[in-house]
C-alpha positions in Angstrom: 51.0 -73.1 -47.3 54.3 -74.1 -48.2 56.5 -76.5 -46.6 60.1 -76.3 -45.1 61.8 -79.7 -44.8 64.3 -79.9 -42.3 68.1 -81.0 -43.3 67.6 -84.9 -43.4 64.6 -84.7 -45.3 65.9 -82.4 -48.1 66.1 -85.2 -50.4 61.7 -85.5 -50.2 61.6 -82.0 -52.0 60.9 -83.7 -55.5 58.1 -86.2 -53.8 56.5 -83.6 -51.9 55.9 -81.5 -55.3 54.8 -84.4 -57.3 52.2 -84.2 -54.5 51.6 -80.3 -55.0 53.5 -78.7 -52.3 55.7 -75.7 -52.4 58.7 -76.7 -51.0 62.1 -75.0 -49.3 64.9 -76.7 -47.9 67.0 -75.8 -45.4 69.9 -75.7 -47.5 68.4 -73.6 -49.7 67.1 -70.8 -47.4 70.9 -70.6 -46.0 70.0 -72.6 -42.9 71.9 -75.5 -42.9 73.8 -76.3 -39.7 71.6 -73.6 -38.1 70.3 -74.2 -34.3 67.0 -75.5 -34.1 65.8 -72.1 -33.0 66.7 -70.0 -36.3 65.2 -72.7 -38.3 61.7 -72.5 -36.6 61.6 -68.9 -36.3 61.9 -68.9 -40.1 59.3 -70.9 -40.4 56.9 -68.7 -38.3 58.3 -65.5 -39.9 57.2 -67.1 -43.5 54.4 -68.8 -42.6 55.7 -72.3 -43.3 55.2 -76.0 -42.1 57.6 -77.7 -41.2 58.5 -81.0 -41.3 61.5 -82.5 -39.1 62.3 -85.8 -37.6 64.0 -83.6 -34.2 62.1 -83.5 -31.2 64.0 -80.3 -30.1 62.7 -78.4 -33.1 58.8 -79.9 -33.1 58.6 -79.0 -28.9 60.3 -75.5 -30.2 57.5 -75.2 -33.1 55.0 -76.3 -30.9 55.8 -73.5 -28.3 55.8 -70.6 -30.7 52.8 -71.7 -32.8 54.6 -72.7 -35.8 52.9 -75.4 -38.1 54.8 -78.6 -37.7 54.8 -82.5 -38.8 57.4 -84.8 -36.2 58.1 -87.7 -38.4 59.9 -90.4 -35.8 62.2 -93.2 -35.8 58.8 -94.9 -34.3 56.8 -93.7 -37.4 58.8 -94.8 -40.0 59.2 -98.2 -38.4 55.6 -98.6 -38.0 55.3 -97.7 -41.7 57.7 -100.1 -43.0 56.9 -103.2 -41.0 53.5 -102.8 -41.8 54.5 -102.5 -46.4 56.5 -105.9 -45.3 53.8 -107.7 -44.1 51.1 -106.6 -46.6 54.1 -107.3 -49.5 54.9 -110.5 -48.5 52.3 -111.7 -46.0 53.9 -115.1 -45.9 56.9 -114.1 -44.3 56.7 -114.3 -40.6 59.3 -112.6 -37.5 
């Protein structure tokens, strides 16, 4: 299966191949600045995953039975404080 990044994760395309991923970007399937809508029914009509940090286009996956990852402000945070403390488990809020 390949994945489709949404706009603001364009920049992981290089990262998600080093992993072994196909990977399309938005931008270069002609989708950029497209509603949320177009860029999940691609998805679904290519049979790709894709991965987004918008709510709006995850609930849209979700309710045409698109393959999807929702990577939140809440993930990312949770991610991050947890690298500082294992990197520096000295330093204290």
């Amino acid at each position: 299966m390949k994945i489709l990044l949404d706009e603001m994760y364009a920049g992981l395309k290089e990262y998600f191949e080093t992993f072994g991923w196909e990977v399309l970007t938005i931008q270069e399937v002609g989708l950029q600045g497209a509603r949320d809508k177009e860029v999940v029914e691609y998805a679904k009509k290519n049979n790709l995953l894709l991965v987004t940090q918008d709510q709006k286009p995850a609930d849209l996956a979700e309710l045409l039975g698109v393959k999807y990852v929702l990577i939140s402000n809440a993930m990312i945070a949770k991610i991050a404080n947890e690298k500082i403390r294992e990197k520096y488990p000295d330093i204290k809020p």
